[in-house]
C-alpha positions in Angstrom: -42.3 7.7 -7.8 -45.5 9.2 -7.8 -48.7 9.7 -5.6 -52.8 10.0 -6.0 -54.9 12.6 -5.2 -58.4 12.9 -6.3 -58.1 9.3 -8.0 -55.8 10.9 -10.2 -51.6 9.5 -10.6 -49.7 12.6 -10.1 -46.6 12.8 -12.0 -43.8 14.9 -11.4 -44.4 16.0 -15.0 -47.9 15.0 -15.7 -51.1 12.9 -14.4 -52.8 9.4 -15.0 -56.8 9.5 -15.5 -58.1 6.6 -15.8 -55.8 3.4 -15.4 -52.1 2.4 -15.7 -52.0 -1.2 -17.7 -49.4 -3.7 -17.2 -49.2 -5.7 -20.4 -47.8 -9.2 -19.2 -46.3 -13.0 -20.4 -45.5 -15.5 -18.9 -43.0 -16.3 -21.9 -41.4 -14.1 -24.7 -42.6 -14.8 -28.2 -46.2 -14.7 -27.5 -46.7 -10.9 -29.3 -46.9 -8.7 -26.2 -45.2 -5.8 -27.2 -47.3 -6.1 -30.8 -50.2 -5.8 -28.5 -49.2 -3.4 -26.2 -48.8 -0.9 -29.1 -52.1 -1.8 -31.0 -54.1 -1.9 -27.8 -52.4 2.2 -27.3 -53.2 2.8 -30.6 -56.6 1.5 -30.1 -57.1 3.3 -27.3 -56.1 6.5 -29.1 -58.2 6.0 -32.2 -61.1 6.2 -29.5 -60.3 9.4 -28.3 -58.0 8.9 -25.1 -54.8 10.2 -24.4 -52.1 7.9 -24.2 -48.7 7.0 -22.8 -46.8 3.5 -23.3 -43.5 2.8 -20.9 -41.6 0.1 -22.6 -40.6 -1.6 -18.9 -38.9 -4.7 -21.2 -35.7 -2.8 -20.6 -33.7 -5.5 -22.0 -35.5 -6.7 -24.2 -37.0 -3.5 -26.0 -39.2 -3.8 -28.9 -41.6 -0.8 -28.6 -39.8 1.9 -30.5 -39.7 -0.6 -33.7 -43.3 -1.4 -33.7 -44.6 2.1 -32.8 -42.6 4.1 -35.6 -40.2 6.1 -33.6 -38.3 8.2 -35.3 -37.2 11.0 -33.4 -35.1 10.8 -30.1 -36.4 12.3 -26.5 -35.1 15.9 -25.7 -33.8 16.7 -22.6 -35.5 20.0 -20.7 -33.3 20.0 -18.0 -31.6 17.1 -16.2 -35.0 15.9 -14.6 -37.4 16.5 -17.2 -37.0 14.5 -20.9 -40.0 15.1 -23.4 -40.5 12.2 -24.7 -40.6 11.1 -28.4 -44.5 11.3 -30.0 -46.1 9.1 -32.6 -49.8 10.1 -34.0 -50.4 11.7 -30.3 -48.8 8.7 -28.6 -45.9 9.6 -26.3 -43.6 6.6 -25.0 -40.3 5.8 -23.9 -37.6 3.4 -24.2 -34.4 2.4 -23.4 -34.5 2.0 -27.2 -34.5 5.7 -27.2 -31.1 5.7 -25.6 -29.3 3.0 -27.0 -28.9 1.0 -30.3 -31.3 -1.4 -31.8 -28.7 -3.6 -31.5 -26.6 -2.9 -28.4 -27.2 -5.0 -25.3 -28.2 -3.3 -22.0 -26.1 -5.4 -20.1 -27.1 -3.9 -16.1 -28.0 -5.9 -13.1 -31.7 -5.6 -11.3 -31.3 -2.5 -9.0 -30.1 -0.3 -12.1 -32.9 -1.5 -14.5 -35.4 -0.4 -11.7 -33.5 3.4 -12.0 -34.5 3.5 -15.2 -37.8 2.9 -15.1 -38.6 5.0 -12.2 -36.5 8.0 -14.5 -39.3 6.9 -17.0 -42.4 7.6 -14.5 -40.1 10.4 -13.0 -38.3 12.5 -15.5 -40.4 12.7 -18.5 -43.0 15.5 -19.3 -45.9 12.8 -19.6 -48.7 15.6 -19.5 -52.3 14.6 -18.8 -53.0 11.6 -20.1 -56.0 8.6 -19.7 -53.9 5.9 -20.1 -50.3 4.6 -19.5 -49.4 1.1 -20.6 -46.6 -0.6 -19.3 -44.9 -3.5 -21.8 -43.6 -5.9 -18.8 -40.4 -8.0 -18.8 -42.1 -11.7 -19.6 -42.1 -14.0 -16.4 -42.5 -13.5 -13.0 -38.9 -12.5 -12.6 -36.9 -9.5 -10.8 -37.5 -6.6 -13.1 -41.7 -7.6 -13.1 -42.1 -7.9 -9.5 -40.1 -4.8 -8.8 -42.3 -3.1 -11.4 -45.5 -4.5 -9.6 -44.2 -3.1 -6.4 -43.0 0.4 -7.7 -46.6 0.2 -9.7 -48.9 -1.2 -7.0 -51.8 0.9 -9.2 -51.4 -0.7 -12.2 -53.5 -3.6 -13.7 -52.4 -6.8 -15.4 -53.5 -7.6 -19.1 -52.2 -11.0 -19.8 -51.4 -12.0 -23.5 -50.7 -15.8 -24.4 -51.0 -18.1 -27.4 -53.2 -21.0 -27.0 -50.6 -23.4 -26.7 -50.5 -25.0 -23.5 -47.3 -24.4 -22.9 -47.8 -20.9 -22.9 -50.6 -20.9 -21.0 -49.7 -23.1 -18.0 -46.4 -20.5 -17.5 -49.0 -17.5 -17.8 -51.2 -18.6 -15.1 -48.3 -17.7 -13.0 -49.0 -14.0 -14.1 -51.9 -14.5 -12.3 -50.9 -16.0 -9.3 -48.0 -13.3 -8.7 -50.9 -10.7 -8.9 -53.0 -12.3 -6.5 -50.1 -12.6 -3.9 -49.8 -8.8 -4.5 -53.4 -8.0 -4.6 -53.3 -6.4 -8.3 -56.2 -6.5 -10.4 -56.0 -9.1 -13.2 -57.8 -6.8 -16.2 -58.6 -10.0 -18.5 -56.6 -12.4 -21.1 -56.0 -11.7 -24.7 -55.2 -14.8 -26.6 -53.0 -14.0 -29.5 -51.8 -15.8 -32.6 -55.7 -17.7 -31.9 -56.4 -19.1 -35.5 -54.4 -18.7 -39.0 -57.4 -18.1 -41.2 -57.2 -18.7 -45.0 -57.2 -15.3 -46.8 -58.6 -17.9 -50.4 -61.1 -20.2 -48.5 -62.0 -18.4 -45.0 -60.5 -22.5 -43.0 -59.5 -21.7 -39.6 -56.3 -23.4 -38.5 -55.8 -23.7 -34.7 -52.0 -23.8 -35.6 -51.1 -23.6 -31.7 -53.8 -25.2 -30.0 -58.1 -24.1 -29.3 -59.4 -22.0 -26.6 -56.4 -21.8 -24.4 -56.9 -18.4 -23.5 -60.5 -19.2 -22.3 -59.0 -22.1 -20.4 -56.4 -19.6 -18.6 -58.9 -17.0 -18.5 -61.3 -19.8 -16.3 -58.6 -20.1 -13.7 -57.1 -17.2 -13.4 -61.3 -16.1 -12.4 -61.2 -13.2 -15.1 -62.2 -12.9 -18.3 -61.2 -13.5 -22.3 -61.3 -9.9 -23.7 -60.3 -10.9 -27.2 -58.7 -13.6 -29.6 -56.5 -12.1 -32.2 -55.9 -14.2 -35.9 -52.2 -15.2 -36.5 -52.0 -12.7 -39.6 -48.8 -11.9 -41.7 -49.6 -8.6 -42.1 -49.5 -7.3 -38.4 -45.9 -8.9 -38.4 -45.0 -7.3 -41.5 -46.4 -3.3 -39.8 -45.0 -4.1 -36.7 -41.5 -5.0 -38.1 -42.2 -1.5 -40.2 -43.4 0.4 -37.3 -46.8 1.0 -38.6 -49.2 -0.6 -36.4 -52.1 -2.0 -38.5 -55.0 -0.1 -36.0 -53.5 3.5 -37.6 -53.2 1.8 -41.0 -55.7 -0.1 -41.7 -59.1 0.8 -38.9 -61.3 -1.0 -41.0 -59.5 -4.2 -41.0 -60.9 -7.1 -39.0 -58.0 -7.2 -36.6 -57.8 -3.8 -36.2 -61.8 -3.8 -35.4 -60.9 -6.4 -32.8 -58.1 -4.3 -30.8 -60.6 -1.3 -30.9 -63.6 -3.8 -29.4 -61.0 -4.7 -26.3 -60.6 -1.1 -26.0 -63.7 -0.2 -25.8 -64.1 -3.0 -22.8 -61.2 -1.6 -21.2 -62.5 1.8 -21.2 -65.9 1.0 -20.0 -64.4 0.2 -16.5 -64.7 2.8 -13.9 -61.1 4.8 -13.8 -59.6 6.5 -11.3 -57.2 5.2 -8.6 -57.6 3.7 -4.9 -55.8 6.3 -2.9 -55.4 4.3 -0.1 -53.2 1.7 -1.9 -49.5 2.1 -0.9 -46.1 0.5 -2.9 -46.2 -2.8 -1.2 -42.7 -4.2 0.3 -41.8 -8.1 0.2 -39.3 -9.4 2.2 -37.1 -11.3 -0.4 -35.1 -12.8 2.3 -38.3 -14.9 3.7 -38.1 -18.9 3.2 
């Protein structure tokens, strides 16, 4: 699907730079896809260039949030450009079907498509590509892990516990595969007044610091539950492009900024790794 050379991904239509990240639930409902965008956004407001896959093939959210508006062209039969918003390219089986039509395909398919994604599109050079995971520790994520053996997990949760305690599953599928664990971003935190300033811990306190503690890696950011993210995302205009001055938006830019200050570049000796799903 693809190879390294000079701790660089080569595409068959482009490059990786400086790290692939595998945005990651252990449950749906918890905002990853919201901040899978923002983070790319984030991460393009600071200069970078960057790619999102969006591997939730089923479940497919990306296009909505991101704005998409136009369609991917085909070059040729092995080589799509893909659709661009504000610099940031992605893909989707959103791009191929309807909003509303169910992709209704078994495992080995899904994992076609997204190796057409990594395969077939005319990425370019970019910094960055983030992937927006199935949630779980299912089929469709461990096959991506094992297609992806170069990517790094970013796990999102709420603070409720039952959120977290299926998360930390994230975690322990990574270590079993020896993939990186980037950090925990603990979304929908706090609802915070917009009259008085009150913070309500609607779902719970510090549960992403508690998940962060045993997965051994760190809380890169808590994110407010606010009404206005919802309201861009459902729009497609993600609130880091809109608004880079709001507080939120300051807070996906700071986890960039973290994320960015890690060395990049990839491990050339790290091969796709091959489980035996058979084993007892």
């Amino acid at each position: 699907m693809y190879e390294v050379k000079d701790k660089k991904v080569v595409l068959e239509h482009g490059s990786i730079n400086k790290g692939i990240i595998a945005v990651a639930s252990g449950k749906g409902g918890v905002g990853k896809s919201t901040v899978t965008v923002n983070l790319a956004t984030a991460l393009a407001e600071l200069g970078y260039k960057v790619g999102i896959i969006d591997a939730d093939v089923r479940g497919f959210s990306v296009p909505r949030i991101l704005g998409v508006k136009d369609k991917p062209k085909a070059v040729s039969e092995n080589e799509i450009i893909p659709p661009e918003v504000k610099g940031i390219k992605t893909i989707s089986m959103g791009s191929f079907v309807g909003e509303n039509e169910p992709v209704i395909w078994r495992a080995p398919l899904l994992g076609g498509a997204l190796e057409q994604f990594f395969k077939d599109v005319r990425w370019g050079e970019l910094d960055y590509m983030l992937l927006d995971l199935p949630p779980g520790t299912g089929d469709m994520p461990l096959n991506i892990m094992q297609k992806v053996p170069h990517s790094e997990i970013l796990v999102v949760t709420t603070p409720q516990i039952t959120a977290t305690k299926v998360a930390g599953r994230i975690g322990a599928m990574a270590e079993k595969m020896d993939l990186q664990v980037l950090g925990v971003i603990e979304n929908m935190a706090y609802y915070q007044c917009t009259e008085c300033g009150n913070k309500d811990y609607i779902f719970g306190e510090n549960g992403g610091e508690t998940l962060a503690d045993f997965m051994g890696t760190e809380l890169l950011g808590q994110l407010p539950l606010i009404s206005e993210v919802r309201r861009r995302s459902d729009t497609g205009k993600p609130i880091v492009f809109d608004e880079p001055e709001a507080e939120i938006s300051k807070e996906f830019i700071k986890i960039a900024k973290r994320l960015a200050e890690r060395e990049g570049g990839f491990d050339e000796k790290i091969e796709p790794l091959k489980l035996n799903m058979n084993a007892k």
